[in-house]
N, C-alpha and C positions, 0 to 999 in steps of 0.2 A: 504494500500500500504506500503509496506516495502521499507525502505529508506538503498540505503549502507552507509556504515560506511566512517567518512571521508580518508583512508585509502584505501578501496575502487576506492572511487572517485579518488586519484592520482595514484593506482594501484600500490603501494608499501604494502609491510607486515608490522604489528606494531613493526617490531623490527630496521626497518629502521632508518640508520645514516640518519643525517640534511644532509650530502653532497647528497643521495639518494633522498632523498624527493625534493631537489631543482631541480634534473635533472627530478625527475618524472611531478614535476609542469609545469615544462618550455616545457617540451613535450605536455602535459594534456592541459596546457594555447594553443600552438601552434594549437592543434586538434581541440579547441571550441571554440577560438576567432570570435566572430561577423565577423568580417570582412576576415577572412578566410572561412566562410561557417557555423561554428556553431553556435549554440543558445546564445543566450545571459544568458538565465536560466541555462546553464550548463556552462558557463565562469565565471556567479557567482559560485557556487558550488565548482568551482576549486578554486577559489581565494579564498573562505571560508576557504575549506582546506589548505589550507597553510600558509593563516593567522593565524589558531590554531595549525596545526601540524610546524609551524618554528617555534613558541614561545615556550621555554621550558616549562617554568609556567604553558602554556593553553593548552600543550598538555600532561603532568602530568596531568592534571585536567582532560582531556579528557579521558584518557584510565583508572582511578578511578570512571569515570559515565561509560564509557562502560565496565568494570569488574563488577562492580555491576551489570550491567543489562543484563549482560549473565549469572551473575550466577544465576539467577532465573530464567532459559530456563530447558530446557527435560534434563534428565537426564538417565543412564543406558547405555544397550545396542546400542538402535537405534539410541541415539544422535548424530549428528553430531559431525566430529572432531573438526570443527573451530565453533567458538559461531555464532548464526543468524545474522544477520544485524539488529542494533537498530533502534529504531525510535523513536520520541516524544520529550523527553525532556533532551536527551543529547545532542541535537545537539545546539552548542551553538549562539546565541545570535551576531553578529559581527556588531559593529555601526557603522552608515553612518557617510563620514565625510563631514562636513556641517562648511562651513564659513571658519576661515581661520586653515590653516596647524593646525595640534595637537590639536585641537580641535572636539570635540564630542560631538556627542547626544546619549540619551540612545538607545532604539531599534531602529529597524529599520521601516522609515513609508513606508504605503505601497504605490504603484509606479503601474502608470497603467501597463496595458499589453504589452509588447515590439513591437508588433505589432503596437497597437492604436498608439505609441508615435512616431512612424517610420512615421507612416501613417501623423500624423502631424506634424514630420518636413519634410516631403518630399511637403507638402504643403506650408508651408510656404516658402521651399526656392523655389520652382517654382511662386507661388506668386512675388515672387522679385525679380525673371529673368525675369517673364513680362512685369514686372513694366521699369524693367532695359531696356528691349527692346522697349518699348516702348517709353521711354522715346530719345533711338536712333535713331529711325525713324521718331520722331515727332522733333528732334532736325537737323535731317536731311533733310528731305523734305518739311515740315512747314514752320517752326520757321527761319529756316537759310533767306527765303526770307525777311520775317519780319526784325531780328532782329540778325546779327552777333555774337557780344559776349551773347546773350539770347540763342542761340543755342550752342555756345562752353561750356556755364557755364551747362546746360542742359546734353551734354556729360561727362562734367567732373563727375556731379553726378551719371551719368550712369554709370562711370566707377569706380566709388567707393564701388557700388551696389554688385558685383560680390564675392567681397573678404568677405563684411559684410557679406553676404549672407551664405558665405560658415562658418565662425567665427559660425554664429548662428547657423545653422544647425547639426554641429558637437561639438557644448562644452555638455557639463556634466551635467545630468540632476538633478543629486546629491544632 
């Protein structure tokens, strides 16, 4: 499989100003945002690119492994105008950030399927709305004959339930 070029990926040409590339991203981020509709695998991609193409250093560096690696492509006649799309081992490397701000690890670990990971938080935060609910209904219909403040204090933590619930389900798996 042939991989495009990060270049490609935010649909600017390599001779793109930094002011370009940022407009290209913020469109490119807009189109495959998870939460707009797109993949979560192509929302990386884009923020890959533009973590190497906004960094002078890394995008120097990048278009020095993708010149080299076009120039060993077809030559002559039939060759294409623009060089292939690379793949393999130019594409670079971008590490997870892990603990606190400016801090790094080296590669990046691998991370289930976006799917699988969906699939269990959407359990667990349904888990804790049960709980939450039930905890409602037995503080209501129950407990309240029992036990007044047993039942209030009962609600109170049901109502706590809700926000934690949502805190966990959406922070960063990072």
């Amino acid at each position: 499989m042939v991989r495009p070029s990060l270049y490609d990926v935010l649909g600017v040409q390599p001779s793109a100003s930094p002011a370009q590339i940022v407009t290209a991203y913020r469109q490119a981020a807009r189109r495959t945002h998870p939460d707009t509709g797109g993949s979560e695998s192509a929302f990386r991609l884009v923020n890959t690119a533009y973590q190497v193409l906004s960094d002078p250093e890394r995008r120097r560096a990048y278009d020095r492994r993708l010149r080299s690696r076009s120039v060993g492509g077809p030559t002559g006649p039939a060759a294409p105008t623009r060089p292939a799309a690379p793949t393999g081992p130019i594409w670079p490397t971008v590490p997870r950030q892990t603990g606190p701000p400016g801090r790094t690890t080296g590669a990046a670990t691998p991370q289930p399927a976006a799917g699988e990971t969906q699939r269990r938080t959407r359990r667990r935060y349904l888990a804790m709305m049960a709980c939450c609910l039930a905890l409602f209904v037995l503080a209501g219909s129950v407990v309240r004959f029992l036990s007044v403040p047993a039942a209030l204090a009962m609600m109170v933590i049901a109502a706590i339930i809700p926000p934690v619930a949502a805190v966990i389900a959406n922070r960063s798996r990072d």
